[in-house]
Backbone as ProteinMPNN parsed JSONL, in Angstrom:
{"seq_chain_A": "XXXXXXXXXXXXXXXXXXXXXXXXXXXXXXXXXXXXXXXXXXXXXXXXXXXXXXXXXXXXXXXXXXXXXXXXXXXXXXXXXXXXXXXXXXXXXXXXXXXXXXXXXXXXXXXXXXXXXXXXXXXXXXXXXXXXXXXXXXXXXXXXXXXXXXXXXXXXXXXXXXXXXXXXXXXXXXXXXXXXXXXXXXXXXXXXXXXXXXXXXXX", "coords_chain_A": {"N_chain_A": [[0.857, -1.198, 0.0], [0.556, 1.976, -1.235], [2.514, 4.842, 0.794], [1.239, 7.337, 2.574], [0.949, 10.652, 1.79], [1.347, 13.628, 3.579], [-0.185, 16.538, 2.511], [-0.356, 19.676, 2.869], [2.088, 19.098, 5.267], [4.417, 18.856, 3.267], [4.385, 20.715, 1.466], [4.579, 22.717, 3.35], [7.322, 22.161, 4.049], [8.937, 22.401, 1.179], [8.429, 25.354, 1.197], [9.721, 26.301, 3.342], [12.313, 25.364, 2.363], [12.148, 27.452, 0.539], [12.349, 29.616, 1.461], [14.738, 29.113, 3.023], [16.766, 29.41, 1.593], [16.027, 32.236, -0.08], [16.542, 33.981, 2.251], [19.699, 33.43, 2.807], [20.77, 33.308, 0.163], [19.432, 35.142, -1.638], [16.836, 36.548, -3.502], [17.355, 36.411, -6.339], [18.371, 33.747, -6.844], [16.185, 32.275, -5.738], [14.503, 29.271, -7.504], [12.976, 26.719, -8.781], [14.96, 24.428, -8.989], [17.035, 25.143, -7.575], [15.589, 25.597, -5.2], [14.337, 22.488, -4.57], [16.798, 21.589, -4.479], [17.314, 22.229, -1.954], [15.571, 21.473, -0.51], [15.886, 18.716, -0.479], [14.503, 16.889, -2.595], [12.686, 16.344, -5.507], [12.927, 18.306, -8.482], [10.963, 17.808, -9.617], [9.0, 17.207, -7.586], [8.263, 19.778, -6.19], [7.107, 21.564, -7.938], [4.743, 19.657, -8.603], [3.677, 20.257, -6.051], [3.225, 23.026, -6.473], [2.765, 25.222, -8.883], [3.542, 27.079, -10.622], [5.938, 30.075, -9.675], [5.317, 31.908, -8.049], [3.066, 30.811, -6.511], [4.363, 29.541, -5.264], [5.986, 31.483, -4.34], [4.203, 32.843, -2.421], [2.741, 31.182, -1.236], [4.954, 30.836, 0.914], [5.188, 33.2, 2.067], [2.754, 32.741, 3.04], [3.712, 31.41, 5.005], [5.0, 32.209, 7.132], [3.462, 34.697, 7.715], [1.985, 33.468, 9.111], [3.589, 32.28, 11.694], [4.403, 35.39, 11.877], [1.743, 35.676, 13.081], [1.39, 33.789, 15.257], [3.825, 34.539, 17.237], [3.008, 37.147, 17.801], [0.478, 36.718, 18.94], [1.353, 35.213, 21.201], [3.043, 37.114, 22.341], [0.847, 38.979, 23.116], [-0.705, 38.062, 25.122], [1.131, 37.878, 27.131], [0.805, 40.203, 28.18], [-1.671, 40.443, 29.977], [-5.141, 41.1, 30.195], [-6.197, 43.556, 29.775], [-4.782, 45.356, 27.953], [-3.295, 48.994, 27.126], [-3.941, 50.931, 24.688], [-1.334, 51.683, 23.468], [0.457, 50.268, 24.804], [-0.309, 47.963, 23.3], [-0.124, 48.567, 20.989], [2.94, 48.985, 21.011], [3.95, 46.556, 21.488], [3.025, 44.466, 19.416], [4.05, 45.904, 17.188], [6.887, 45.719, 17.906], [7.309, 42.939, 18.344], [7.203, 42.042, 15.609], [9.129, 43.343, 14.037], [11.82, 42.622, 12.71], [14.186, 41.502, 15.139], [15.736, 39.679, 16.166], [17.501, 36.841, 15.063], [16.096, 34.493, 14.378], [13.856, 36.027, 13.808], [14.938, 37.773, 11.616], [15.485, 35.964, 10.01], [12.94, 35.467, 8.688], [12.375, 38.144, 8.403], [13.45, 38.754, 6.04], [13.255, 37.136, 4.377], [10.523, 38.339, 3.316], [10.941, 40.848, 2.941], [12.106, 40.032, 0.602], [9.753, 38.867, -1.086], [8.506, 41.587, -1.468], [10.215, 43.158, -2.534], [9.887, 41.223, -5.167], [6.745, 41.547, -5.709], [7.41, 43.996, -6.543], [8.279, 44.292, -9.143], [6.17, 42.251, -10.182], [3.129, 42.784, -10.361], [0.601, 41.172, -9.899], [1.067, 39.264, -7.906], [1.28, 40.792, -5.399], [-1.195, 41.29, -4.607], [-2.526, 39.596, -2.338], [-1.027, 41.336, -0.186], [-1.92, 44.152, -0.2], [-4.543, 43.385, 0.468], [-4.072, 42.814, 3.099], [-2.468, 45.188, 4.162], [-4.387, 46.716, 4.265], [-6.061, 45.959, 6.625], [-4.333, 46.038, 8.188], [-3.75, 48.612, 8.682], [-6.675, 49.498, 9.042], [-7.135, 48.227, 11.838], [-4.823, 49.464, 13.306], [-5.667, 52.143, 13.313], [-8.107, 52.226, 14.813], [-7.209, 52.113, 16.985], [-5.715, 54.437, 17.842], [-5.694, 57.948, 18.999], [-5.877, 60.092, 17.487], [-7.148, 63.197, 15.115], [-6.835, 62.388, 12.492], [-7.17, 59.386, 12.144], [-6.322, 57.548, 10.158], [-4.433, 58.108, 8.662], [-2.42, 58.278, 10.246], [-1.962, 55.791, 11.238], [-1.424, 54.567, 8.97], [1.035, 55.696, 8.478], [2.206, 54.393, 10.756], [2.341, 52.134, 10.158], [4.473, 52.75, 8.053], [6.875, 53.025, 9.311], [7.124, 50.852, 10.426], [7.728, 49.329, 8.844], [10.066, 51.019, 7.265], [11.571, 50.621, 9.737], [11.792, 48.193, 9.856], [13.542, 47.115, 7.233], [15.698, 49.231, 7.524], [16.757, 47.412, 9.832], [17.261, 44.921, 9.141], [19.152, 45.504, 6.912], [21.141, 46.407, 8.817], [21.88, 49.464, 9.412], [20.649, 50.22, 11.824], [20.266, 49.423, 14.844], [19.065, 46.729, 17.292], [18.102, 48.5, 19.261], [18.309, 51.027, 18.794], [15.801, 51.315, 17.145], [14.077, 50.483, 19.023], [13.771, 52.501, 20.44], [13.486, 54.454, 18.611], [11.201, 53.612, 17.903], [9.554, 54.077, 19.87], [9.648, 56.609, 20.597], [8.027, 57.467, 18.198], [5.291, 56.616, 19.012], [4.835, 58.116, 21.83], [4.881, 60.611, 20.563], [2.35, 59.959, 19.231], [0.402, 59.476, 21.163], [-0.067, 61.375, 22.896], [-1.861, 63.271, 23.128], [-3.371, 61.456, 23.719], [-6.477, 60.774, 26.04], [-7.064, 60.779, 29.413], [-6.934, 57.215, 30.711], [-7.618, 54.242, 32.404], [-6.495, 51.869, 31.744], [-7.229, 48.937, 29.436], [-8.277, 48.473, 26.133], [-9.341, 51.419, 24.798], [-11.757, 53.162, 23.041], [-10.962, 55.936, 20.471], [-12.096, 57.303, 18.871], [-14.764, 59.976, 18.623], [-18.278, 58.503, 19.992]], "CA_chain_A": [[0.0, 0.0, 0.0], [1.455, 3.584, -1.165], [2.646, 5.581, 1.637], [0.295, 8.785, 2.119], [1.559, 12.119, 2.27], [0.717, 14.979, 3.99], [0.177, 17.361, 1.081], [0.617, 20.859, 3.807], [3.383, 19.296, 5.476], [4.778, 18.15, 2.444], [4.524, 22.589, 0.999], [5.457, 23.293, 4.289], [9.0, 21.974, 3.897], [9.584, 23.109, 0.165], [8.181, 26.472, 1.516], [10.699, 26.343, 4.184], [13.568, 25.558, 1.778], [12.248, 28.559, -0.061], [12.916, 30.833, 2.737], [16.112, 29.287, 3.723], [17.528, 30.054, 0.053], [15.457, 33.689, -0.197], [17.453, 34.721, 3.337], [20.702, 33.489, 2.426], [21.8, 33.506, -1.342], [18.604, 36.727, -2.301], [15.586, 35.998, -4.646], [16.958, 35.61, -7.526], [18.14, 32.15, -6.16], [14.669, 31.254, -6.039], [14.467, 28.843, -8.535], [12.234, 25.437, -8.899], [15.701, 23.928, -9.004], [17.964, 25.372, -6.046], [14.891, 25.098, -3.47], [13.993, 21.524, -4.771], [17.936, 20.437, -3.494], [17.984, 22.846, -0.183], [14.411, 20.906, 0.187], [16.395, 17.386, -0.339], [13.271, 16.504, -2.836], [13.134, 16.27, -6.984], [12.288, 19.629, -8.893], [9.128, 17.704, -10.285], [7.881, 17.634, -7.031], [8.33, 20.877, -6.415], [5.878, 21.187, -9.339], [3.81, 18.733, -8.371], [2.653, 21.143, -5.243], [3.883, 24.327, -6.801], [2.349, 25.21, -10.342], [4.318, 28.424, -10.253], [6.793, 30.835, -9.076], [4.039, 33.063, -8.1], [2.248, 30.389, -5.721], [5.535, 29.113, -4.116], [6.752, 32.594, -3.141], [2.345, 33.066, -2.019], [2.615, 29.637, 0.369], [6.215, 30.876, 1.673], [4.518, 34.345, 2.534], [1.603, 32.771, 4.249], [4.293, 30.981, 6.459], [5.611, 33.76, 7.789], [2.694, 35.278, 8.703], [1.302, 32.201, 10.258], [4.731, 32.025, 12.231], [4.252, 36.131, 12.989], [0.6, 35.764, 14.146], [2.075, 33.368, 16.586], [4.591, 35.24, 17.793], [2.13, 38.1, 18.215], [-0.931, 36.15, 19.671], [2.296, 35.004, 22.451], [3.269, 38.233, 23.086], [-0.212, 39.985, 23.329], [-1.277, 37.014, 26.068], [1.538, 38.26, 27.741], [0.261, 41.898, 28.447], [-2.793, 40.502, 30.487], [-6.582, 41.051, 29.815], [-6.768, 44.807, 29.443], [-3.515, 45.979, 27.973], [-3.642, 50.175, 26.879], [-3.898, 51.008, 23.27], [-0.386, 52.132, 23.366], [0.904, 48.984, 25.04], [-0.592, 46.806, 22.439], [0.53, 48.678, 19.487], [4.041, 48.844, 20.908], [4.213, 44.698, 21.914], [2.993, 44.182, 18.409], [5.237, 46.31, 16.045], [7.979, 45.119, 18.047], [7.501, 41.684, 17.47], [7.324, 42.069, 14.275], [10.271, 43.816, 13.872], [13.24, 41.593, 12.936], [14.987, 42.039, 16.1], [16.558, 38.422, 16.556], [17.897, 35.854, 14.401], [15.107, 33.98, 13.692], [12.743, 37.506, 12.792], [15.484, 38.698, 10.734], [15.262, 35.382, 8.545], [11.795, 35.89, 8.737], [12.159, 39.65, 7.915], [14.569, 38.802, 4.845], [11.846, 36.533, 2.887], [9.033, 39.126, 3.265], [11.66, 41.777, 1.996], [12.154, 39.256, -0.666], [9.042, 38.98, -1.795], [8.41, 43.029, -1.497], [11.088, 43.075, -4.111], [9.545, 40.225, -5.971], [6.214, 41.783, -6.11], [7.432, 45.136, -7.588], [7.851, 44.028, -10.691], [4.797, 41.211, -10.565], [1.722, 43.366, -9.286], [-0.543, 40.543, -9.634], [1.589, 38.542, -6.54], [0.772, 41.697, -4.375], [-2.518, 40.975, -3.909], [-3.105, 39.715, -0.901], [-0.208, 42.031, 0.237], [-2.616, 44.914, -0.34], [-5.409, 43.553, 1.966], [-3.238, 42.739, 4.497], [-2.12, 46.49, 4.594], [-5.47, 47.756, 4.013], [-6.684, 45.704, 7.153], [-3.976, 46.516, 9.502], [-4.096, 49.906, 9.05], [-7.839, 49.641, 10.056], [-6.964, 47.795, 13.071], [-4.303, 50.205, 14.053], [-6.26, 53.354, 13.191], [-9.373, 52.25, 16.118], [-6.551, 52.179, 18.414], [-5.194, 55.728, 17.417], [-6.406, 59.054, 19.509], [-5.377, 61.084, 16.7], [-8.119, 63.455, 14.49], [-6.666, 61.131, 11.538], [-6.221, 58.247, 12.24], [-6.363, 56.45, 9.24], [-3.018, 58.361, 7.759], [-1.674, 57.819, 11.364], [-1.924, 54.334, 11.03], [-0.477, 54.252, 7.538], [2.562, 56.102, 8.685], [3.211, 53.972, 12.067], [2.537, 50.879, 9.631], [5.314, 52.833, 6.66], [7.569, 53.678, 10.131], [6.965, 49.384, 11.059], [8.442, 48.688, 7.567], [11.133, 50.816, 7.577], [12.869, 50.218, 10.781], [12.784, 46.361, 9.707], [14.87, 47.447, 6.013], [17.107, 49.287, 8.559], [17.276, 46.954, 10.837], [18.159, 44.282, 8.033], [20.406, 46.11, 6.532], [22.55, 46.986, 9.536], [21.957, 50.471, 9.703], [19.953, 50.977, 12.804], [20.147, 48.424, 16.026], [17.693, 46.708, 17.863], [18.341, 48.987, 20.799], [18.064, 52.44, 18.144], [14.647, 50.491, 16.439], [12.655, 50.266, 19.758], [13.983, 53.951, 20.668], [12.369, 55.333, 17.298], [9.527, 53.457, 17.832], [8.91, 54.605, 21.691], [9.287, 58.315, 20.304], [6.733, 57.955, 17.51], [4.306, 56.401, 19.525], [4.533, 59.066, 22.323], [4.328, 61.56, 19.345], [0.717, 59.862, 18.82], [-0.462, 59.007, 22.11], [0.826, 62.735, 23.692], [-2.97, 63.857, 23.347], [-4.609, 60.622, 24.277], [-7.091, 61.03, 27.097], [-6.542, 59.687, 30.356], [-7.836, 55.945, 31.176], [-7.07, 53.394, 33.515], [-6.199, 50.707, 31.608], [-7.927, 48.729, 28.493], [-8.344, 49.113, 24.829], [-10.307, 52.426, 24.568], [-12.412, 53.813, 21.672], [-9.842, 56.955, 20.059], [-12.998, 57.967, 18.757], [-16.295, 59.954, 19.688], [-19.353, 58.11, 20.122]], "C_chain_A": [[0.888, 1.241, 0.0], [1.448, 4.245, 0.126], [1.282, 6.766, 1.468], [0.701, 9.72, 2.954], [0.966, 12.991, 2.337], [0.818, 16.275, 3.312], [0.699, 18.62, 2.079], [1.772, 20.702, 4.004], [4.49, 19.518, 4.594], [5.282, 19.88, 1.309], [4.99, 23.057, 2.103], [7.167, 23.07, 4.096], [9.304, 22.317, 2.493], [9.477, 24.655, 0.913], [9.036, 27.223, 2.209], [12.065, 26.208, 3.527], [13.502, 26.729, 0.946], [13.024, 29.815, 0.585], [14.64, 30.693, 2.936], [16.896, 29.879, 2.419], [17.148, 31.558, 0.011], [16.506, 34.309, 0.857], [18.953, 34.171, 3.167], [21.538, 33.434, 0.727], [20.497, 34.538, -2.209], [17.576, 36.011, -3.127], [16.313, 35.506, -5.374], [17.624, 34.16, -7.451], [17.219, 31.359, -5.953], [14.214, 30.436, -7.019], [13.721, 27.175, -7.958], [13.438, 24.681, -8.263], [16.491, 23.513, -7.67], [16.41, 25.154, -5.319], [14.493, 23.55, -3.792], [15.236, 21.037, -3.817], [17.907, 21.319, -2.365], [16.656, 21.728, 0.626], [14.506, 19.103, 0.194], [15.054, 16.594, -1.171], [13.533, 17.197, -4.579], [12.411, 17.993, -7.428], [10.948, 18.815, -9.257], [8.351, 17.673, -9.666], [7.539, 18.806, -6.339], [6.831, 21.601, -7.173], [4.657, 21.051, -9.034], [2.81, 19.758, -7.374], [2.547, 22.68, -5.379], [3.591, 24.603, -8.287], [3.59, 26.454, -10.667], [5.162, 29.141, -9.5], [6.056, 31.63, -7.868], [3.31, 32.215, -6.347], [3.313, 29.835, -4.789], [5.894, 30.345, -3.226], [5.48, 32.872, -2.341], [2.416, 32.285, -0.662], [3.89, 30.4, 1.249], [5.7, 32.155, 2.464], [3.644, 34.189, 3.424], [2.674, 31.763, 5.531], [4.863, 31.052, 7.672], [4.78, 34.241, 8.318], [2.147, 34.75, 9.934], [2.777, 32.847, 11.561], [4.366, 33.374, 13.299], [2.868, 36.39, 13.721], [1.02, 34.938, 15.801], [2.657, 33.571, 17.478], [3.562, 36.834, 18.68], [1.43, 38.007, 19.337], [0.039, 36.075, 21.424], [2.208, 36.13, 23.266], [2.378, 39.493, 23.899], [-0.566, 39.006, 24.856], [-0.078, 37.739, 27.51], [1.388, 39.553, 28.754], [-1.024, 41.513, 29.452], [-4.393, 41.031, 29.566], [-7.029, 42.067, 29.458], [-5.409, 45.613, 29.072], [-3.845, 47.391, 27.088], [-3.25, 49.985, 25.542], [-2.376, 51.171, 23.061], [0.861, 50.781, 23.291], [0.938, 48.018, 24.048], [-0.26, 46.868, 21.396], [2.795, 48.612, 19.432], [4.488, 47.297, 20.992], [3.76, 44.462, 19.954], [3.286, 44.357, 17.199], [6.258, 45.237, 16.732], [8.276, 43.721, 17.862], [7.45, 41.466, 16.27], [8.459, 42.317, 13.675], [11.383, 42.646, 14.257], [14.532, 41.947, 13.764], [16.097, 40.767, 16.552], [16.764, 37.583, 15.272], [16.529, 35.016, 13.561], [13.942, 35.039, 12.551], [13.564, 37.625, 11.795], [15.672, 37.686, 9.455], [13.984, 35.366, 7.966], [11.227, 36.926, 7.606], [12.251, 39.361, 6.111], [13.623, 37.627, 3.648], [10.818, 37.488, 2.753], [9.709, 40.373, 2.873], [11.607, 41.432, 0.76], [11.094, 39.531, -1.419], [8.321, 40.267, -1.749], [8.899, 43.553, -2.653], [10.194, 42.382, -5.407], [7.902, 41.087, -6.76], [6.071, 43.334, -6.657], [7.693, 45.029, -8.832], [6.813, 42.819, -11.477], [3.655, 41.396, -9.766], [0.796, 42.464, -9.029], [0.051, 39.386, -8.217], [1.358, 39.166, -5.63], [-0.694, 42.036, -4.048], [-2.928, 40.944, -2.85], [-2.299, 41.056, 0.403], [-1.279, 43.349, 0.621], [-3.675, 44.648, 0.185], [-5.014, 43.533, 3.333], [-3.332, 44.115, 5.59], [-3.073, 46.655, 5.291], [-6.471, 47.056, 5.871], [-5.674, 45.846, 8.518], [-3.79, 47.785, 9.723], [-5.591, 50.271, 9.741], [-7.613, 49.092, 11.387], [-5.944, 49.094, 13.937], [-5.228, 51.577, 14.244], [-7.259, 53.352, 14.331], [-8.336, 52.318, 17.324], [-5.338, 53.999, 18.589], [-5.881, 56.54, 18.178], [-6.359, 60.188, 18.668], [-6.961, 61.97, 15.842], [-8.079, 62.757, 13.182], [-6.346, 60.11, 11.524], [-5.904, 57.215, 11.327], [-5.371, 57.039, 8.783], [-2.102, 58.346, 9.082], [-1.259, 56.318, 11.288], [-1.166, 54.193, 9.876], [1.053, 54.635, 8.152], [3.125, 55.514, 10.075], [3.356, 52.626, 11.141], [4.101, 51.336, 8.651], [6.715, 52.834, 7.551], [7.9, 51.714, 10.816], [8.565, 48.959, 9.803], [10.063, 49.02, 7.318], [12.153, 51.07, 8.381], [13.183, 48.754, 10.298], [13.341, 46.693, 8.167], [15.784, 48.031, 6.831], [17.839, 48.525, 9.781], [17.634, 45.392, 10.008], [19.384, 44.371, 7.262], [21.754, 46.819, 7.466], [22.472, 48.215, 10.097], [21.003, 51.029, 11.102], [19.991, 49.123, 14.055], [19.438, 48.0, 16.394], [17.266, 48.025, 19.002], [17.6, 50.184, 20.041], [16.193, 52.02, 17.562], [13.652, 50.42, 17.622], [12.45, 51.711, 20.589], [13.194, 54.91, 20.094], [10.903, 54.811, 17.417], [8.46, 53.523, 18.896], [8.528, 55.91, 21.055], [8.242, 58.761, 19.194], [5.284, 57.341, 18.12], [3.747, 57.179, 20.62], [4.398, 60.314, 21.915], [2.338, 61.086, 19.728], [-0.281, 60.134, 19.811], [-0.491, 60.163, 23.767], [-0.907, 63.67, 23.848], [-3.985, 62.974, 24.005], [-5.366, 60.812, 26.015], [-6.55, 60.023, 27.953], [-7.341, 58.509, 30.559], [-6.949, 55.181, 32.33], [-6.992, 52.314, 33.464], [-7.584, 49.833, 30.486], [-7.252, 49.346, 26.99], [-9.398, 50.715, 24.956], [-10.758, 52.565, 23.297], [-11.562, 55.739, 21.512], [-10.884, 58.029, 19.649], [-14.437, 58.384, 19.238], [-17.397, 59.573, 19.05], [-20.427, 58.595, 19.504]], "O_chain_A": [[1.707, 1.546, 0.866], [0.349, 4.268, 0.679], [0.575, 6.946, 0.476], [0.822, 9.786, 4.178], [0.13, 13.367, 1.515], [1.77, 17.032, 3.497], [1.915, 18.753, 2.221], [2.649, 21.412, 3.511], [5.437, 20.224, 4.94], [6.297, 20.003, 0.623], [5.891, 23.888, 1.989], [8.001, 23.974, 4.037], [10.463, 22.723, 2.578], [10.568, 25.142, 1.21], [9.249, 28.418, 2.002], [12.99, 26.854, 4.021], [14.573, 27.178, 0.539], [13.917, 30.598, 0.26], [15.503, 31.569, 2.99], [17.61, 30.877, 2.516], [18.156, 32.261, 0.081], [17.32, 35.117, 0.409], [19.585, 35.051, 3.752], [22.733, 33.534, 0.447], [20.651, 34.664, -3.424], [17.674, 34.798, -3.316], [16.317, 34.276, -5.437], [17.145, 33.393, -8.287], [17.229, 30.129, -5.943], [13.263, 30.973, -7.587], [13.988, 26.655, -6.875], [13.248, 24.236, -7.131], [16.632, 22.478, -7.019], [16.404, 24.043, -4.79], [14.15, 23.193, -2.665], [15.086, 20.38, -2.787], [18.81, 20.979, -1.6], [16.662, 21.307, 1.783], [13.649, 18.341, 0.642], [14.505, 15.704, -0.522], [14.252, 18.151, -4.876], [11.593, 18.631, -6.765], [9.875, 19.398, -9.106], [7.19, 17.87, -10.025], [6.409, 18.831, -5.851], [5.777, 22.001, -6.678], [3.72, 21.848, -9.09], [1.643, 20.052, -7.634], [1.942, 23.424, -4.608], [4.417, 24.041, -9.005], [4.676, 25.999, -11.026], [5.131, 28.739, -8.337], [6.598, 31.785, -6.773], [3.12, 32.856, -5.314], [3.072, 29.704, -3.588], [6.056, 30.399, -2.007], [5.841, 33.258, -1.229], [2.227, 32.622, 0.507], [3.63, 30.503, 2.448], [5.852, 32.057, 3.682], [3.467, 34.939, 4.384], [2.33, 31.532, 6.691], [5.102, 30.392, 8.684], [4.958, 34.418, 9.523], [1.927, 35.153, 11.077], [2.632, 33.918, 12.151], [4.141, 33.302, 14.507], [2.769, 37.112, 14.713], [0.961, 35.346, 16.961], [2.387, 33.064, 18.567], [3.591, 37.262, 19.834], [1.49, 38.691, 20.36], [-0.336, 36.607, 22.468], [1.653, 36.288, 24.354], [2.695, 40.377, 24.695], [-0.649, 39.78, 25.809], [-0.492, 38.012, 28.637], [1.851, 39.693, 29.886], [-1.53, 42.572, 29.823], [-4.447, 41.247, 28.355], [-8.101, 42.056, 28.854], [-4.99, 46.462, 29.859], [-4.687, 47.17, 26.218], [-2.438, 49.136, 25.176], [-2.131, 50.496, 22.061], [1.67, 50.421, 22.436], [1.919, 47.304, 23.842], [-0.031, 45.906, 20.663], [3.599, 48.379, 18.53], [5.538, 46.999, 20.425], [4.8, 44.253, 19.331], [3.07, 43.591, 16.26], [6.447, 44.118, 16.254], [9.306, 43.321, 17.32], [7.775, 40.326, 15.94], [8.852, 41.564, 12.785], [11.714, 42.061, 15.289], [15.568, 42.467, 13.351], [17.126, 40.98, 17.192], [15.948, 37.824, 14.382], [16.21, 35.056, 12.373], [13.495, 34.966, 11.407], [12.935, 37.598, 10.737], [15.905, 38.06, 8.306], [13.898, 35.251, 6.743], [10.42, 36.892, 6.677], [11.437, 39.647, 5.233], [13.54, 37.556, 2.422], [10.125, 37.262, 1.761], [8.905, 41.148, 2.354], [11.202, 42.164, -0.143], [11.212, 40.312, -2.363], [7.158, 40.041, -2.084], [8.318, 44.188, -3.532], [9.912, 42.995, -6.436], [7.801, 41.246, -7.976], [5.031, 43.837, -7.082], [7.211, 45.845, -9.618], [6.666, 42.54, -12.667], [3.207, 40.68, -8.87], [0.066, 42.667, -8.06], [-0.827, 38.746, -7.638], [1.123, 38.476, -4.638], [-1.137, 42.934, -3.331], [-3.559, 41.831, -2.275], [-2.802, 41.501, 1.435], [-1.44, 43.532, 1.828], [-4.189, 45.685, 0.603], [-5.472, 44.056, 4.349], [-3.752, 44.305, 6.731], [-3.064, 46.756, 6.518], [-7.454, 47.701, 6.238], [-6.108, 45.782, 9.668], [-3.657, 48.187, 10.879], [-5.747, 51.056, 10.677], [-8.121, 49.843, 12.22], [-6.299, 49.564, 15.018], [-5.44, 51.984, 15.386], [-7.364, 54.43, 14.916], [-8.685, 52.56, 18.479], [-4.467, 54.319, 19.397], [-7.017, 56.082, 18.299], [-6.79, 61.259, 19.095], [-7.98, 61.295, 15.983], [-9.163, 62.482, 12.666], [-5.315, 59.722, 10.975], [-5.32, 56.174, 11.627], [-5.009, 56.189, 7.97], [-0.896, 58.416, 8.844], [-0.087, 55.942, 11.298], [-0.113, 53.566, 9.987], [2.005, 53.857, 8.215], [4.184, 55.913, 10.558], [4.396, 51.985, 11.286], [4.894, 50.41, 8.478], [7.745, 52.684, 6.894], [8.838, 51.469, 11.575], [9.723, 48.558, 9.916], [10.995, 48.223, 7.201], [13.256, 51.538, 8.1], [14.282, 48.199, 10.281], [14.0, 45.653, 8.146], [16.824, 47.386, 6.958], [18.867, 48.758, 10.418], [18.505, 44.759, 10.604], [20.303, 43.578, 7.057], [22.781, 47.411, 7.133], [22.913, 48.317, 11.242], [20.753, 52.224, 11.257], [19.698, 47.977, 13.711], [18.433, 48.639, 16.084], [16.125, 48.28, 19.385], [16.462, 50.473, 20.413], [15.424, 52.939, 17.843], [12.457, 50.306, 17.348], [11.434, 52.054, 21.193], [12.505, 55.806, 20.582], [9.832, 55.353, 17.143], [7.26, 53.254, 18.953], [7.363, 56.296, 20.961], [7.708, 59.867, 19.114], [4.229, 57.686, 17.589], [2.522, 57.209, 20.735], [3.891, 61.164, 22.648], [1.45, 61.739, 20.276], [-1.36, 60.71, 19.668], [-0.741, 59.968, 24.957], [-1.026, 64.611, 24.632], [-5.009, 63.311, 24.601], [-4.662, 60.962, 27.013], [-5.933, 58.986, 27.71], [-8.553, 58.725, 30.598], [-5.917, 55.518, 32.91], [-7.203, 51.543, 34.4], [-8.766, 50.087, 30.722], [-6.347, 50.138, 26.726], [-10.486, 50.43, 25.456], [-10.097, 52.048, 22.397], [-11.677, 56.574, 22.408], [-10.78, 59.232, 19.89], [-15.182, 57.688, 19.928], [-17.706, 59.966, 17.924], [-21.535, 58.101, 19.713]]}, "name": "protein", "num_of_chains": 1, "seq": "XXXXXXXXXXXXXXXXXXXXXXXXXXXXXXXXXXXXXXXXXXXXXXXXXXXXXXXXXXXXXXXXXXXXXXXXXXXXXXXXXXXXXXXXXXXXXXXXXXXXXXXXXXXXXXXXXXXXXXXXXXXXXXXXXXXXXXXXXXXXXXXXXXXXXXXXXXXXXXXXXXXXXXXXXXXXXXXXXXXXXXXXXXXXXXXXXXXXXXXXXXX"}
């Protein structure tokens, strides 16, 4: 009787040799070929779960996120039951932010495919709800009179501390510095509470 394989797991580990190739030898290393041998597994099956370039770098993208919801969900549990708007937006950039070894291989595929989908708009798809839905999430937690271009610019201010903090040019230490001082920029008018999410806006 044929073995039976776990088709996920089975994209999970090419997906995973995608990454490891994307963070150490750059996209254009991405090839059917090279991640087939980093993934110890034939290019045809590759293939086989992978029609495309397009849907390999797509799966490798959602593995990452999976990975940073996890990381997130951790870190928010951590904060207790009523953590302040402020609190929650700083615990959840910062994990995000490729601040360790693991984030920064993390970081360095989701750079990748940033790259990747500037010259193949139709791969930035989901990229573009993503945005469009964490800027609404950040924006209800904003006290600002805009908060929807507040939100854009703590999300454009998320992005690039992790290119500077990939590239070397800014520390973890300088990276949670900049991102204390634009958040007490935002949160320098917020009314007083005593703990919780609040509503930024009036009723």
């Amino acid at each position: 009787m044929p073995k039976k394989v776990d088709r996920q797991k089975r994209r999970t580990q090419i997906a995973d040799a995608l990454m490891r190739v994307a963070a150490e030898q750059g996209l254009e290393a991405v090839s059917l070929r090279h991640v087939a041998a980093e993934a110890g597994v034939s290019a045809g099956m590759v293939q086989h779960y992978f029609r495309t370039k397009d849907e390999m770098m797509t799966f490798a993208l959602d593995v990452v996120r999976e990975r940073n919801q996890i990381r997130v969900t951790d870190a928010v549990t951590h904060l207790g039951t009523a953590p302040s708007p402020r609190d929650l937006l700083q615990t959840i950039i910062g994990t995000l932010l490729p601040l360790d070894e693991v984030t920064r291989a993390d970081g360095r595929v989701t750079l990748a495919f940033l790259a990747y989908t500037a010259v193949r708009p139709p791969a930035s798809a989901a990229l573009r709800e993503e945005t469009e839905q964490m800027v609404g999430f950040i924006a209800g937690l904003l006290p600002c009179p805009d908060p929807e271009n507040a939100a854009a610019g703590l999300l454009a201010l998320m992005e690039g501390l992790g290119v500077y903090l990939l590239g070397g040019q800014y520390t973890p230490e300088q990276a949670r510095g900049i991102l204390d001082t634009h958040l007490d920029r935002l949160f320098a008018a917020a009314p007083e509470h005593t703990g919780g999410i609040v509503s930024a806006r009036p009723a």
